[in-house]
N, C-alpha and C positions, 0 to 999 in steps of 0.2 A: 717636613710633612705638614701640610694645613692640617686645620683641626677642623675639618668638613672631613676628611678622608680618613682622618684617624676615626671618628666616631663610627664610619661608616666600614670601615676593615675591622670594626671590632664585631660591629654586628651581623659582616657575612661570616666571621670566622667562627659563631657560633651555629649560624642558622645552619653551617657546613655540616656543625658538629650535631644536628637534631635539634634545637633550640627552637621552641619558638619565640618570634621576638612579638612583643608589648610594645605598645605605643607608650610613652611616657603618660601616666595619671595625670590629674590637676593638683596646685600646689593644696589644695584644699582636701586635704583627706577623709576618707570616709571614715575611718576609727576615730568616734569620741573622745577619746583620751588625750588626741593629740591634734593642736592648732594647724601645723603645718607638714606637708611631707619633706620630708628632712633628709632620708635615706631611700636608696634604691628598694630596699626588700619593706617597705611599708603601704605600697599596696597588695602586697602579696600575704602581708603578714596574717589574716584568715585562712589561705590556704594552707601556710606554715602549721595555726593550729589545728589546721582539719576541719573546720568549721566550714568554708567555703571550699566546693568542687570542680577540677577543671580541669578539662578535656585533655594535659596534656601535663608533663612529670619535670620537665624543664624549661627554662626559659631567658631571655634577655633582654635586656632593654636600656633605655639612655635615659634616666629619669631626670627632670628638676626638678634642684631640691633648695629650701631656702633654710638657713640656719642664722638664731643669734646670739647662739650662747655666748661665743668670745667676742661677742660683736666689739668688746672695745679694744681688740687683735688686730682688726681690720683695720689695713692701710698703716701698719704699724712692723706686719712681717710681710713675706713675700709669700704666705700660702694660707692665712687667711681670709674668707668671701663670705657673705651672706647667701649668695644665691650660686650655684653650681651645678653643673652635670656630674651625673651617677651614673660610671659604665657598671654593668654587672651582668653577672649570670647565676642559676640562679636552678636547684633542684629540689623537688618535692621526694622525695623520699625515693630518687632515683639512683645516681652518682651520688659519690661521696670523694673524702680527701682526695684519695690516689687520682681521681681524673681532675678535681677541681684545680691540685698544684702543679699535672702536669698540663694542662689546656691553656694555663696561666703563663706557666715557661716557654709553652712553644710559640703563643702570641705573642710575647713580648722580644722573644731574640729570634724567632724567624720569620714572626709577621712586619714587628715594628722593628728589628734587628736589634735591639740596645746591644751593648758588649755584656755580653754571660758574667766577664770579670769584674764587671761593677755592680752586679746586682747581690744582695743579701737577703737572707731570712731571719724572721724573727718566731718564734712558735713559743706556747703556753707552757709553762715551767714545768708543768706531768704530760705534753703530749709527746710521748716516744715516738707514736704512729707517724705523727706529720712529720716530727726528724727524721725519722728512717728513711721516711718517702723523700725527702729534700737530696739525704745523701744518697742514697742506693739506687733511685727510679730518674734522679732529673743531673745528679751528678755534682749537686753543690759540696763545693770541699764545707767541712766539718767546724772548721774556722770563722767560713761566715754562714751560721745557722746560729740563731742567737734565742738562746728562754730566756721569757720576762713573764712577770708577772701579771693579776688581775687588769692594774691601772692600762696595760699597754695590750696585751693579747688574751682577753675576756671581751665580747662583744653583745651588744642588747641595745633594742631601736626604744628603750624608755625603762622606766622603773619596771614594769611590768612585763609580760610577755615574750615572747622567744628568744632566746640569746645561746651562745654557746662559746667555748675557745676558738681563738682564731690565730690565723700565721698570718704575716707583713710580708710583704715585698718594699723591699727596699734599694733605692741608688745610691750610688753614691756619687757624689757631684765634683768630690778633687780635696784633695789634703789643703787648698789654699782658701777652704770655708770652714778647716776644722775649728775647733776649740782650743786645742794645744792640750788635752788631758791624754794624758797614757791609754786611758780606758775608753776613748772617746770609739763607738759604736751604735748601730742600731740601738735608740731606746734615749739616746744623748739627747739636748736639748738646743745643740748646734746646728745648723745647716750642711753639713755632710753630708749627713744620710737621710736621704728625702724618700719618705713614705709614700707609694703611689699605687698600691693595691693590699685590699686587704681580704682575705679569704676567711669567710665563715662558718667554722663547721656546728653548724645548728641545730641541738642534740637534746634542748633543755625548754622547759617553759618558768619564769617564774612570774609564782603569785604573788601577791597584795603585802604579804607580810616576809617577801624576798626569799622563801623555800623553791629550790630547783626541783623540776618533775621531769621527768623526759617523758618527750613527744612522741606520739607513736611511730611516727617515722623518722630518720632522723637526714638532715637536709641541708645542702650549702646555700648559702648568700654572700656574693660576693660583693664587694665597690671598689673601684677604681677613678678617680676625682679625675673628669677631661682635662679640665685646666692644668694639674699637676701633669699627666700623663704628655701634654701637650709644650708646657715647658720644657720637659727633658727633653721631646724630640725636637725640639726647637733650638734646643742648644741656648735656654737663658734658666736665668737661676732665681726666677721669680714668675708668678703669673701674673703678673699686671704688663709683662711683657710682649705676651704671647698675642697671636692673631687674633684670642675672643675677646680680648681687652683694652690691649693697649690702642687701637683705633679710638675708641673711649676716652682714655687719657688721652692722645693729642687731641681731640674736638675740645677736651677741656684747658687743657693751653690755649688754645687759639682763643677759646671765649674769654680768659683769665690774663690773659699775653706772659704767659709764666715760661719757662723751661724744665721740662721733665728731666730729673737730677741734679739740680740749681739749689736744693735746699733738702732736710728733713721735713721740715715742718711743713714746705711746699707739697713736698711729695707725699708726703700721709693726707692730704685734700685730695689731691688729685688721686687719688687711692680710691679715699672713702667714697667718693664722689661717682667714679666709675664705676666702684663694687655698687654699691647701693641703688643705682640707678637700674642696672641691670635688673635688681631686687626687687625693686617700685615696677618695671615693665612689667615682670614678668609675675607679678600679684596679682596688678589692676587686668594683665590680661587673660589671669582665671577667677575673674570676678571679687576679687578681694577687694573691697573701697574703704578709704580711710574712714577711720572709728575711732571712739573711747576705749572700747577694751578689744582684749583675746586677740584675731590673727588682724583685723581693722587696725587696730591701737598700733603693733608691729611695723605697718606698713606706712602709718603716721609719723612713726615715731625713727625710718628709715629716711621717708621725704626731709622733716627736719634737721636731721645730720647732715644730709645734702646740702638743703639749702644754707648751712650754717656756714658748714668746710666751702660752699662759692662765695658766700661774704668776707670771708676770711682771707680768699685769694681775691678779693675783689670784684664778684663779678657780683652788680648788684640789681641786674633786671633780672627777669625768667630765664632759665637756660635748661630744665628737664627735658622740656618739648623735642630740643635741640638734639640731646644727650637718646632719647629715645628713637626718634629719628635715626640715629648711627646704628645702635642694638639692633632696629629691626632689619636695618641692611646686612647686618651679622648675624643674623641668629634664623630671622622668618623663613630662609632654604629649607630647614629642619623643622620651625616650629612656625608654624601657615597660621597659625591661629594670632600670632604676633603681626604681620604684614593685613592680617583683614581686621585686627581692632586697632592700627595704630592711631588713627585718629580719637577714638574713642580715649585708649589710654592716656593721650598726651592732651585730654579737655581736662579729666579726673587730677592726671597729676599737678597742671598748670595751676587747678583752682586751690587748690591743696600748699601749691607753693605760693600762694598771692597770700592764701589766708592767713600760713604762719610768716610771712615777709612782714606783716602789719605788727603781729605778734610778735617777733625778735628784734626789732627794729626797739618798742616801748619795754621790754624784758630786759635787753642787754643793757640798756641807758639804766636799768632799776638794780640790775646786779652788777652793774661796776660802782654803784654808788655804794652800795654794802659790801662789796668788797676792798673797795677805799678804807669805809670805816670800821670793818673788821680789821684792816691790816694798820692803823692808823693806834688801832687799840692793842695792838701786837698780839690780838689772839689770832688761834690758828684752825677758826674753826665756826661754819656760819651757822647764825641762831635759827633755828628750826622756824620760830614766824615767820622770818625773812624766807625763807628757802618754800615754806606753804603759802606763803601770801604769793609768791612767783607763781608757783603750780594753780594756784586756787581761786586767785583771780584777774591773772593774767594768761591762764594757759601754757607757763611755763615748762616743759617738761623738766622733772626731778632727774632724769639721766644726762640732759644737757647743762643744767645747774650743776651739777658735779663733777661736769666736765670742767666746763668753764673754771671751776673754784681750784679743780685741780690744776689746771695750766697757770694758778698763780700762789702753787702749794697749799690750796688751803683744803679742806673737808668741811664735810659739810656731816650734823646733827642727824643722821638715818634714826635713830631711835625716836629720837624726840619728835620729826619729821611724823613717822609712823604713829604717834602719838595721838599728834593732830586729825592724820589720817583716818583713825579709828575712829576719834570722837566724828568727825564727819559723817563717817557711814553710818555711825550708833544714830546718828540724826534724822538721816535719809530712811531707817529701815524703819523708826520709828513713826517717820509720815508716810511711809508707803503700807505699813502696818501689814507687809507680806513677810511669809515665809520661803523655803523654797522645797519642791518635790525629788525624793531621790528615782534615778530608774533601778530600777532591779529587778531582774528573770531568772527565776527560781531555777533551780537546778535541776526538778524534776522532770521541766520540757527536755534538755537535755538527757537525762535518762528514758522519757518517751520516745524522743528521738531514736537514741540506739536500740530502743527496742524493736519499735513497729518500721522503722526506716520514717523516706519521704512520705508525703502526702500526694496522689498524684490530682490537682486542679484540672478540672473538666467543662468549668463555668466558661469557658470561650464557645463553644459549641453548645451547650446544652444548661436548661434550668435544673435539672432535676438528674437525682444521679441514683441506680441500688448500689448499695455502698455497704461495708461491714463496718460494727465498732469493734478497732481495736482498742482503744484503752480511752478509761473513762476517768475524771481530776477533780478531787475540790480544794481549793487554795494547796497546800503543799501535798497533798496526800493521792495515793493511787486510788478510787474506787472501783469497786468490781459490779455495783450496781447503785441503781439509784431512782428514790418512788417520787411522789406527785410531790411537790412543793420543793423540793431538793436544787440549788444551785449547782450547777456542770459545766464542767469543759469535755466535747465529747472529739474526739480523735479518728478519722474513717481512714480506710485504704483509701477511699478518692472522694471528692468533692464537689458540686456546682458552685459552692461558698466563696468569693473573691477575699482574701485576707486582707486586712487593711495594709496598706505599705504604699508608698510613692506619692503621701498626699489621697490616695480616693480611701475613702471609710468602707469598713467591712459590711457584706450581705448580711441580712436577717431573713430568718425564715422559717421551717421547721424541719423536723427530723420525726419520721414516726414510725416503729417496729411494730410487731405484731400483739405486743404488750404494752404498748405506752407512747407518748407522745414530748417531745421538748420541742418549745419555744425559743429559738432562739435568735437572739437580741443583737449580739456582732459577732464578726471572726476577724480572727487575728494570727498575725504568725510569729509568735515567740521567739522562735528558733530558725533558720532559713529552711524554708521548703517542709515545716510543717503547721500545718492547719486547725487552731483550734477552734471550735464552732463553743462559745459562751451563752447558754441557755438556762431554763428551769422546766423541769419537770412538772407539764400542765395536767397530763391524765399517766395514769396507770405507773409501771415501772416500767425502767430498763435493765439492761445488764450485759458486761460483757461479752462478745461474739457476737450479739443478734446481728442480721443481716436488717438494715433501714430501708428505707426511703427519705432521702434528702431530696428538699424542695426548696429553693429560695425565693425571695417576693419579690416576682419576675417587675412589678408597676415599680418598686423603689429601685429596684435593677436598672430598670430602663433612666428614671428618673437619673440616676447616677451617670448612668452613660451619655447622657445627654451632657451633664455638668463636666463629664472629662473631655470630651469632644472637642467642648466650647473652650476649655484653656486651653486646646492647642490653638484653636481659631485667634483669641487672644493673643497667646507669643505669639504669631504671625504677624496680627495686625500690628502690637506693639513694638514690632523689627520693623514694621514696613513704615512707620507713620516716625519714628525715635530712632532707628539707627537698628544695625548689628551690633554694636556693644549692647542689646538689653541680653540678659542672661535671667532663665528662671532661677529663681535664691526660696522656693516652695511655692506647695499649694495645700489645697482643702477643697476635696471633692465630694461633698456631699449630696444628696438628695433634693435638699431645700434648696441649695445656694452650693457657688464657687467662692474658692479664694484664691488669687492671683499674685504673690508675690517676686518680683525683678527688681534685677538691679537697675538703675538710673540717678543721677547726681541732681533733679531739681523738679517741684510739681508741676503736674502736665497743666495746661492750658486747659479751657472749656471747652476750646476749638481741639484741639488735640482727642482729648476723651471721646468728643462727637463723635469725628474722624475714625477713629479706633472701634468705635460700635457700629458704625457705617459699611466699615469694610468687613468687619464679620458676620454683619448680617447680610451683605449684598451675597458673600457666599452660602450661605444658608439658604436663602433666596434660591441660588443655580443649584441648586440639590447636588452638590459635589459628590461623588463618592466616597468613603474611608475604607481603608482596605487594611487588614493587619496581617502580618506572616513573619515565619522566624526566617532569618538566613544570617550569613556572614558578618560579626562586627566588621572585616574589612570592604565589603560588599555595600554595607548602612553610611561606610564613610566616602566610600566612593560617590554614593549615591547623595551627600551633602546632608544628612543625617544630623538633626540637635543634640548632643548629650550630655549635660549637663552635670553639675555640681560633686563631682569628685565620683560618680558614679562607679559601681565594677562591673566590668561584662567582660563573659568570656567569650569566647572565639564563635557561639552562636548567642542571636540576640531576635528582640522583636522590635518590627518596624512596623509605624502604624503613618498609614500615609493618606493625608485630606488634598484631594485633586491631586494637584500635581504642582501644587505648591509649600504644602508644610511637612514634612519629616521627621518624627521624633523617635527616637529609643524608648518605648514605653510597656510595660508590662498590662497597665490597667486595662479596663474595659469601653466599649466605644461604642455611639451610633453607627448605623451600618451606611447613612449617609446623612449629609448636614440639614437636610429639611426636618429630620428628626429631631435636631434641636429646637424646632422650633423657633426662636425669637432668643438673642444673647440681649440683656438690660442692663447697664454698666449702673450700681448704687452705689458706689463712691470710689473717690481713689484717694488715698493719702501716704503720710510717710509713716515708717514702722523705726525706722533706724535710722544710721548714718548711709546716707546714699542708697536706700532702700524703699522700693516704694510701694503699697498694696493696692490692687482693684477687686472689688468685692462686687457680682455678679449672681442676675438671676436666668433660669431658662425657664422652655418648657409650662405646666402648668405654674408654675409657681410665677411665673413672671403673668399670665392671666391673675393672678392671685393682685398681684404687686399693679395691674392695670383696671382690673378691679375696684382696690382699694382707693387708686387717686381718682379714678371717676368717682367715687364717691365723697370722697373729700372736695373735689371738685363742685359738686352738686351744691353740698352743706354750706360752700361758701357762698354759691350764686343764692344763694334763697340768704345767706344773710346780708352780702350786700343788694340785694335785690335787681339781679342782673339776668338779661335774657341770654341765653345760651349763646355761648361765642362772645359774648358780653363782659366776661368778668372781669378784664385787664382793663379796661376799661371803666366800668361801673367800681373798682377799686382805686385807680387811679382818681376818680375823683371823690372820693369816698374820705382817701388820702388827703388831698386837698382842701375839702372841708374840713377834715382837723384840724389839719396844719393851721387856718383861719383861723377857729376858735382858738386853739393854741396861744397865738398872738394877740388875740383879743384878751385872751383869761390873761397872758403876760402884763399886758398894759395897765389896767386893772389890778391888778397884784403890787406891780411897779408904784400906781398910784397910791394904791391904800399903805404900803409901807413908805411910801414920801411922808404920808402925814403920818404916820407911828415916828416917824425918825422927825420931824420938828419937835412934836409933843412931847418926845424924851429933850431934845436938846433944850425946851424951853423950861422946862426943869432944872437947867444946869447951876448946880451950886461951886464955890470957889474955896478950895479947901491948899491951905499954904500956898496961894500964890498961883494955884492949876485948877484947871475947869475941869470938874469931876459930871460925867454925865451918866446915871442910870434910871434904867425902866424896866417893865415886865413886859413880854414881846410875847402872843400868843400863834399857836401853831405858825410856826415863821421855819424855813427851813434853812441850809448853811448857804445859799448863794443869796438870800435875803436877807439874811442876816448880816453877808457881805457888805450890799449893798447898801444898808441903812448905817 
């Protein structure tokens, strides 16, 4: 069975079952905690805690996920990968055990047929439940139902947050992979019994300090890894075998002229080579660009493994390009977004493999010399200088020096390493003389939350809303009221007040009862879906229940919408002018000014930026229409719909659409058509990061503000260099030129008068043992004249 068909009989076998199925996420997770999506249920994991709401109680899906914790496993076993699919399914407080182990069994022996008599369970040492269910519901003899402990059947997507006991599915692959131990079973550390599904019965939350809570509903998540799921029915006993990879591995023979099974050491290359490449695609194609740190640094630090293991095997030009190239013939059926950026991807990765080619090339020649003379001194173990001086001024990676060191027994100084490490940062922090901000949201938005519910936002149709307060905040505390000068968070059934979130900054405006009056300054939304309006009490008091009048300032409203408008105008031109790899990586949509941040690998040209402002204002110019309305996430994708950076959306979404050219997923607020922006003024564009680039933008009155101000600057200068109007490049040009004159005049002059200060000393010269000793006192003399004489 291909693994195009297995992925696809899993997902109607669920949709059969009520399931709605999920597009797979970006590897780029929306939960801060965590660099990468790793696991199936980690776009879900809000829903898990209740925090996030969705139309629907189960679900499935085929996620990518990239992992590297065992990274140094890879290409070492046969079920080891950095980067994987994640079949699962997946309920919110719907099903539980009894359907999750029997929907598990019937897919597996009557969808995909495996033999009933090779499969095993594994279940958590106290759960009787899921034994019972294994023997009595699905008919597993008692023999192979196997309790283990925490390490193997306790599950959780991080230190943190949802986990619960879980049961195994297990194969078994033939007595001629065992270990030869009596005891050799699920949970052994032999290839026997190959783990290919794992079922999560998700019952607990834990906190910060590892205490279990149970969630208020309690919920399964499943994983079952393609690539394993795809060996067994493939009949090999490794995934680098299978359809999704081993294509991969020959492309890398042919570049390497190697033999797949010719060697150990051959084959863990051609391993790491094909895993990691898949890894490196499928980063750069959700926007991940290599970096110094967090999931950039990962994706870095995946390319140089690569390119290390084709040195290794010989291959010593570029060959990612090559390797990405095949992946996308494999993979982009499923995932479209791989076949529309591969060119994109294989520029990112090509440059990435030029730049460390330079770098490993001057590294390896520095760490075979110290490994010479480490091993020449018979110690066993490299000096921490050595191993920072690699990292710190050659751009050495410390994971690949301790490789290396290993393949010739040695280790390598980690403490003393880190020694060095710190005093570095201790360095850095001191010339940057920053600190850093923690986030934290108080816990009482959540208690308002449960109290009053959502907020319902009204600001798309209307400035101005009657509205009630239900509950009124200052820093951690409920208030029941509050008089003139008093700092508030005020809390309504419904809203005109836009929260700040997705980049555009929050409404100000006011709020006035029949008793008082608050000013307020922003809004924000703490918690999802509720609204707090951040004000002070300018007249009178307030107090709980009164019914308001909320008003926002409809002119910085507008002003706002203009600036959202214009960044979609932006991404557009910026796809149209640079490619479909640019990806928005943020923004900042304020009132004054936009900010524009995408990904892109190098700075744009003058021509380019032109360009870019040309074409979003020529539509500006045709008074386009914008139109926003909610419908179908699958309706916004049909329709070729932007969406960006790890985003969540449920099954309904809003779509804000400029002519009939730009698309985007967007909640914010918009011009009702593009003349409204008035004029987009590109004020700079530079870099922010690794492969990251910003353009900072003005619209609207503020770009009159900004045209303004340079006709006047304009002015200032023609009146200083005294130029008639349309004159000034000119009247400065030669303005210039007369300097430049004098300049060489004053030089010559200079030149002369220090000729004769430098005789004058020389004719001074007295002869002391044998040498001509010459001094003098030289007055305002500066160091290139000083040179000189």
């Amino acid at each position: 069975m291909k693994s195009s068909e297995i992925r696809q009989k899993f997902l109607e076998f669920f949709q059969a079952s009520g399931h709605h199925i999920a597009s797979s996420a970006s590897l780029v997770p929306a939960d801060p905690t965590m660099l990468l999506t790793g696991a199936g249920m980690v776009p879900f994991k809000p829903v898990f805690l209740g925090k996030d709401k969705v139309d629907y109680t189960r679900a499935a899906s085929v996620q990518k996920c990239v992992r590297t914790t065992d990274i140094e496993m890879i290409g070492r076993t046969g079920r080891h990968l950095s980067f994987f699919e994640m079949l699962g399914n997946f309920s919110f407080g719907d099903y539980y055990k009894q359907e999750a182990i029997t929907w598990a069994w019937e897919l597996l022996t009557k969808v995909y047929k495996l033999d009933p008599d090779r499969l095993w369970a594994t279940v958590f040492t106290t759960d009787d439940e899921a034994a019972d269910i294994w023997r009595d519901s699905v008919g597993l003899p008692a023999q192979r139902i196997v309790r283990l402990g925490e390490k193997d059947n306790f599950w959780s997507a991080g230190p943190t947050g949802p986990c619960g006991p879980s049961s195994e599915i297990h194969f078994d692959q033939g007595p001629d992979l065992e270990c030869g131990r009596p005891a050799c079973a699920p949970g052994c550390d032999c290839d026997r019994y190959l783990e290919i599904w794992n079922l999560v019965f998700m019952q607990y939350n834990r906190d910060e300090n590892g205490e279990l809570h149970p969630l208020p509903k309690k919920n399964i998540d499943t994983g079952m890894g393609l690539e394993r799921i795809t060996s067994v029915l493939q009949g090999v006993h490794n995934n680098y075998e299978t359809d999704l990879i081993f294509p991969i591995v020959k492309a890398v023979c042919a570049l390497a002229g190697v033999v797949y099974g010719a060697g150990l050491k051959t084959d863990v290359s051609l391993k790491i080579i094909a895993d990691h490449s898949r890894a490196i695609t499928f980063m750069i194609g959700d926007g991940i660009l290599p970096g110094n740190d967090g999931r950039g640094y990962i994706l870095r630090r995946l390319i140089r493994r690569a390119v290390r293991h084709g040195r290794l095997l010989g291959i010593e030009t570029g060959f990612l390009g090559l390797l990405i190239d095949e992946i996308s013939d494999i993979m982009s059926g499923h995932y479209s977004e791989i076949g529309q950026n591969v060119d994109f991807i294989k520029t990112i990765a090509a440059r990435e493999e030029e730049r460390f080619a330079r770098t490993l090339r001057q590294g390896l020649a520095i760490l075979a010399e110290t490994i010479e003379k480490v091993k020449t001194a018979k110690e066993r173990e490299l000096p921490p200088d050595a191993v920072f001086k690699l990292y710190d001024t050659y751009g050495f990676p410390l994971e690949l020096t301790e490789e290396i060191a290993a393949e010739s027994e040695l280790a390598i100084d980690k403490a003393g390493f880190e020694t060095l490490m710190e005093a570095q940062r201790t360095r850095a922090r001191a010339k940057a003389g920053g600190g850093h901000a923690e986030l934290y949201v108080s816990n009482i938005y959540h208690q308002i939350k449960d109290q009053i519910g959502a907020s319902e936002f009204v600001g798309y149709e209307a400035d101005t809303a009657e509205a009630k307060i239900l509950a009124l905040a200052a820093g951690d505390h409920i208030k029941m009221d509050a008089v003139k000068g008093d700092k508030i968070e005020v809390f309504l059934n419904k809203s005109p007040f836009y929260a700040e979130k997705g980049g555009q900054t929050g409404d100000s405006g006011v709020i006035v009862t029949a008793t008082g009056k608050i000013k307020i300054f922003d809004t924000e939304a703490p918690v999802a879906d509720l609204i707090s309006h951040q004000g002070e009490v300018i007249e009178g008091h307030v107090r709980l229940g009164q019914t308001t009048t909320a008003t926002l300032d409809s002119k910085r409203r507008m002003s706002i919408a203009r600036n959202h408008t214009a960044t979609h105008l932006l991404h557009w031109a910026l796809r149209a002018v640079l490619g479909a790899h640019v990806k928005q990586a943020g923004s900042l949509v304020e009132a004054e000014r936009l900010r524009f941040d995408f990904n892109h690998h190098e700075p744009l040209t003058v021509e380019q930026v032109r360009e870019i402002e040309r074409l979003v204002n020529e539509k500006i110019i045709q008074n386009q229409p914008v139109r926003a309305f909610e419908t179908t996430i699958d309706y916004a994708k049909e329709a070729g719909a932007l969406a960006f950076f790890a985003d969540k959306y449920g099954r309904f979404v809003r779509l804000v659409e400029v002519g009939n050219f730009s698309k985007e997923l967007c909640g914010g607020v918009h011009a009702h058509n593009t003349s409204e922006v008035g004029y987009v003024k590109v004020l700079g564009e530079f870099g922010i990061g690794a492969n990251t680039r910003r353009i900072e933008a003005v619209t609207g009155e503020e770009f009159l503000k900004y045209l303004n101000n340079l006709e006047a600057t304009v002015a200032g200068l023609s009146g200083l260099v005294k130029a008639a109007p349309g004159q000034e490049v000119q009247a400065t040009e030669a303005l210039v030129s007369r300097l430049e004159q004098v300049e060489r005049e004053l030089a010559k002059l200079r030149d002369e008068k220090y000729g004769r200060e430098a005789e004058r000393i020389a004719a001074g010269a007295e002869k002391l043992d044998g040498v001509f000793f010459y001094a003098g006192k030289v007055m305002e003399a500066d160091a290139d004249s000083l040179r000189m004489m």
